[in-house]
LOKE-85151 format. One record per residue (C-alpha): y negated, z, x negated. Coordinates in steps of 0.2 Angstrom, whole numbers, padded with zeros to 4 digits, always signed. Example, Ala and Ser with C-alpha at 12.3 -4.5 7.8 and 13.67 -1.06 7.14 Angstrom:
LOKE-85151
+0022+0039-0062+0005+0036-0068
END
This chain:
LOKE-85151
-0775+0227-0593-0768+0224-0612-0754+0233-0618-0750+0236-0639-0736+0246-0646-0738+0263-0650-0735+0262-0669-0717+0256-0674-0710+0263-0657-0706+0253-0640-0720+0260-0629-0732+0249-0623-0748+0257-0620-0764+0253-0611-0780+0245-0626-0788+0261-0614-0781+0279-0612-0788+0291-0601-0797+0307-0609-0798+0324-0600-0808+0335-0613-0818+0337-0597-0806+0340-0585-0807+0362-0580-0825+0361-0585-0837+0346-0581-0823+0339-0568-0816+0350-0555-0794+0347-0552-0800+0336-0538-0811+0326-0549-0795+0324-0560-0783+0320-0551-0797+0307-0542-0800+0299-0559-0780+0300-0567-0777+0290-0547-0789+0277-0550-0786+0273-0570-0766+0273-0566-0771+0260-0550-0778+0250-0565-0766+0249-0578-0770+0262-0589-0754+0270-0593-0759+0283-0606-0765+0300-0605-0772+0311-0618-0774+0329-0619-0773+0344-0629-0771+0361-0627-0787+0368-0630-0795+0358-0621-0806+0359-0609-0822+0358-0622-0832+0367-0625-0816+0379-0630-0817+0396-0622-0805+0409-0617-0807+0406-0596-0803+0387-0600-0791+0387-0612-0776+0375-0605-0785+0372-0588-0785+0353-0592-0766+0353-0595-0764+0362-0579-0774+0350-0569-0765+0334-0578-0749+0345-0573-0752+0350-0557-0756+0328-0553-0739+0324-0562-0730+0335-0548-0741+0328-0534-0739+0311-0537-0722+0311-0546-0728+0296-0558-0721+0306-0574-0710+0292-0580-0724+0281-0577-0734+0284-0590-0736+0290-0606-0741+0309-0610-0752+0314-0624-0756+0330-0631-0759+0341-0647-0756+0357-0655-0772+0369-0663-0772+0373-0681-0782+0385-0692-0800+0384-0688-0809+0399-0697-0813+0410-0680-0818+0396-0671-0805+0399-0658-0800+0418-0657-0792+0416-0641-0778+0405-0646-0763+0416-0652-0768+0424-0669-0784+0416-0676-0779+0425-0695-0760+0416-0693-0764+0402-0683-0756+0386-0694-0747+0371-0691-0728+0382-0693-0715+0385-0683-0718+0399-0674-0734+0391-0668-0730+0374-0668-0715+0380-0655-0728+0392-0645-0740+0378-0641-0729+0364-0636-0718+0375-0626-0737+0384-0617-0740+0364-0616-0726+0358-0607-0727+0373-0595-0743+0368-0589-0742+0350-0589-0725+0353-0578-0715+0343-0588-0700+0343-0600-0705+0333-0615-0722+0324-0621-0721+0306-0627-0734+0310-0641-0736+0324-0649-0750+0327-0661-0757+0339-0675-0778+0338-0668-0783+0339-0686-0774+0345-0703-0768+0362-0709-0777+0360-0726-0796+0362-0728-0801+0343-0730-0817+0332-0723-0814+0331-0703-0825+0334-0686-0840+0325-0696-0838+0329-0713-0840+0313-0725-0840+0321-0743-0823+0331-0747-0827+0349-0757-0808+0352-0764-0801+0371-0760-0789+0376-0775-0782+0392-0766-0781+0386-0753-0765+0392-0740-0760+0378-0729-0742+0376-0722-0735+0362-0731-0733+0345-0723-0716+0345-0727-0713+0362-0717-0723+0354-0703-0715+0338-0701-0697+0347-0703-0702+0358-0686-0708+0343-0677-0691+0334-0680-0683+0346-0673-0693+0347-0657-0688+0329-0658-0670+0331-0659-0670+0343-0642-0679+0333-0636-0694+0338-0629-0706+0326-0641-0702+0308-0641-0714+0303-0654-0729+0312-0667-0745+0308-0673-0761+0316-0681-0779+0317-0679-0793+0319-0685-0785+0315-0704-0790+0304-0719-0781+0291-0729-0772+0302-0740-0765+0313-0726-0758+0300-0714-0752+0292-0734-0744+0309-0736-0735+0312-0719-0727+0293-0720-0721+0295-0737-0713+0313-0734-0706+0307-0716-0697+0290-0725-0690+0300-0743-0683+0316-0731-0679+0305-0717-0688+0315-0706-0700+0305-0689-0712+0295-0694-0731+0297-0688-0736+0284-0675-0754+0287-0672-0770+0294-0678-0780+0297-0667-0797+0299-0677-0819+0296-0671-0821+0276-0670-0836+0269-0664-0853+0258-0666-0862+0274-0674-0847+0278-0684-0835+0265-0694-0831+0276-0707-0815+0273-0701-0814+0255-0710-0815+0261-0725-0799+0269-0729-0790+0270-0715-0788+0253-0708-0779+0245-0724-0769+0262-0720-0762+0260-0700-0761+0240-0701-0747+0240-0714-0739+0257-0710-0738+0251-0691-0751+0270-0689-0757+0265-0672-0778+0271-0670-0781+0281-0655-0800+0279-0655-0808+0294-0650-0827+0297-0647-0829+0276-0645-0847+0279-0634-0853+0295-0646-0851+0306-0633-0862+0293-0621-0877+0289-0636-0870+0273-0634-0875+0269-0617-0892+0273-0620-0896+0286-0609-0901+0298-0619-0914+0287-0627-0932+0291-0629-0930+0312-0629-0921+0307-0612-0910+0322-0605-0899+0317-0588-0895+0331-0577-0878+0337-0580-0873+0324-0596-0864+0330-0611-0876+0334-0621-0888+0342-0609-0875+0353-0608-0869+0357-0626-0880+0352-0637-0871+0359-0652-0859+0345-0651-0872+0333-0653-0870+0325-0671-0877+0307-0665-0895+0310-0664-0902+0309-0679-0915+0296-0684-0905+0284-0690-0892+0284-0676-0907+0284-0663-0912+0268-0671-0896+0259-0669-0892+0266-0654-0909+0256-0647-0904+0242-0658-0886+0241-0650-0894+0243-0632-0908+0230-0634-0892+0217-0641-0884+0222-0626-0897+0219-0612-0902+0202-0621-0885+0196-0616-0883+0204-0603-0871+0216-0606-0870+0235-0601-0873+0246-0615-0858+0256-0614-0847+0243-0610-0852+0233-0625-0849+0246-0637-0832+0249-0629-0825+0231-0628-0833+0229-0650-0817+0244-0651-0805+0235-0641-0808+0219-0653-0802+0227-0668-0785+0224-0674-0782+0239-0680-0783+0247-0662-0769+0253-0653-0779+0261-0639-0798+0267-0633-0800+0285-0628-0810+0284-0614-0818+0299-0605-0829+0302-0589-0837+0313-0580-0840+0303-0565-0829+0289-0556-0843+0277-0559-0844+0279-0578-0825+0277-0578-0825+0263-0565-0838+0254-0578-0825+0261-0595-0810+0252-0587-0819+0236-0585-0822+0234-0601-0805+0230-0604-0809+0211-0598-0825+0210-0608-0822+0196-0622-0837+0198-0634-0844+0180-0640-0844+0179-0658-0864+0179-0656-0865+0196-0651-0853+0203-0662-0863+0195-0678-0876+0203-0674-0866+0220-0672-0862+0217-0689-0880+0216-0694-0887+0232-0685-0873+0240-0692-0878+0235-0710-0897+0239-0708-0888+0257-0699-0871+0260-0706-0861+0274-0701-0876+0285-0695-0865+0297-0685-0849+0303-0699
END
């Protein structure tokens, strides 16, 4: 397994953390504990999770995957041995009613407080190592938006306020370090030069959609995290399994993602069908796995900090882990980089 550090602190993370969006809905506790066993046996020492999780969000779900992450902390008493993720829910227009007040849900104290504290009780432990906003306060282009519409009234908590209650959870101790999601250029910009001119913590992360189907990424962001040390957390690296080519050819597997929840399918359009083949046909000519491929192009880039794997089945996560030793030649990744500019970024 490779390690990096985790921004500008002295954690050294696994290139792969473990996703658990799944874990309450499509994966039982004994499914996750099974699958947190075998990626620990590994080296993957990172572990990613957030509070409203498990997806699809509902009401009878809402924390179960912190739960079942807490519930394996106790059981195998490996807290101190690896490094705990998760994030706090912000304004998201009735989308999710059943987290505290949907009409004064923001990223401010009282709920920034509420959700770390409902956090920690659930994963059984006293402090997280990464503590993260899943997606911004203000109205801006996330979650598959590429054009940005500006909001002039709009209400958002100011980052300044956010970033002076984080410090605080800090300081008691209970967050070691924070990081975003799901942010642009200007927002992780915005939160570095607030945290250095009021000396308050620093973002380490951002954890934001990075994958074959969607580089949009490179654009802005990559100058960003290389020279502010803003480690990528690359979410989504298969898009949502497109990527391994099983949903090719109006193909729809029994009990996969998208069988299931097709709302949440943004990777299917024309163009991203098209390069999906593309990438699988490149693949099987070298004889490489599909998914694997795709996985070990994000663990190349150096402006990775770690891979956010996910699975629903110990063989789809025995197959992620391996791609950790998968060393692309420089033949396959040239001509990554020309299905990617015959498709570019089909998938925002």
């Amino acid at each position: 397994m490779i390690y990096n550090k985790l921004g500008t602190t002295n954690l050294d993370v696994s290139i792969l953390c473990l996703g658990s969006m799944t874990f309450g809905e499509q994966n039982t506790e004994q499914q996750a504990h099974q699958q947190l066993d075998y990626a620990i046996a590994q080296g993957v020492n990172f572990i990613d999770t957030a509070e409203l999780y498990a997806i699809p969000p509902k009401a009878d779900t809402y924390g179960l995957t912190e739960t079942y992450i807490g519930s394996w902390l106790k059981k195998s008493a490996k807290r101190d041995d690896v490094i705990l993720a998760t994030k706090v829910a912000g304004p998201a227009d009735g989308w999710l009613p059943h987290i505290r007040d949907e009409k004064t849900r923001h990223l401010d104290r009282r709920n920034i407080e509420a959700a770390l504290n409902g956090s920690l009780q659930r994963l059984q432990t006293d402090y997280v190592d990464l503590y993260q906003l899943h997606w911004p306060d203000r109205k801006t282009n996330f979650f598959g938006q590429l054009g940005y519409s500006h909001v002039a009234d709009d209400e958002a908590v100011s980052i300044e306020e956010t970033l002076a209650v984080l410090n605080d959870l800090v300081i008691q101790g209970k967050v070691r370090y924070i990081g975003l999601s799901n942010e642009t250029p200007w927002g992780v910009m915005r939160f570095v030069e607030l945290a250095d001119r009021l000396n308050l913590p620093r973002v380490v992360s951002v954890q934001n959609p990075y994958s074959l189907l969607n580089r949009t990424f490179e654009i802005g962001l990559a100058e960003v995290v290389i020279r502010e040390q803003v480690g990528l957390l690359a979410y989504s690296p298969l898009g949502f399994g497109v990527l391994s080519g099983k949903y090719l050819e109006g193909a729809a597997p029994e009990g996969a993602r998208l069988t299931l929840f097709p709302d949440y399918d943004r990777y299917s359009n024309e163009n991203s069908v098209a390069a999906t083949a593309a990438y699988v046909r490149l693949a099987r000519d070298h004889g490489l796995d599909p998914a694997q491929m795709a996985l070990a192009y994000i663990n190349s880039r150096q402006f990775l900090t770690s891979n956010i794997i996910g699975a629903t089945t110990m063989e789809q996560l025995k197959s992620n882990i391996e791609s950790a030793s998968i060393n692309l030649s420089n033949e396959v990744i040239e001509q990554i980089e020309n299905i990617h500019l015959r498709y570019p970024n089909p998938s925002p």
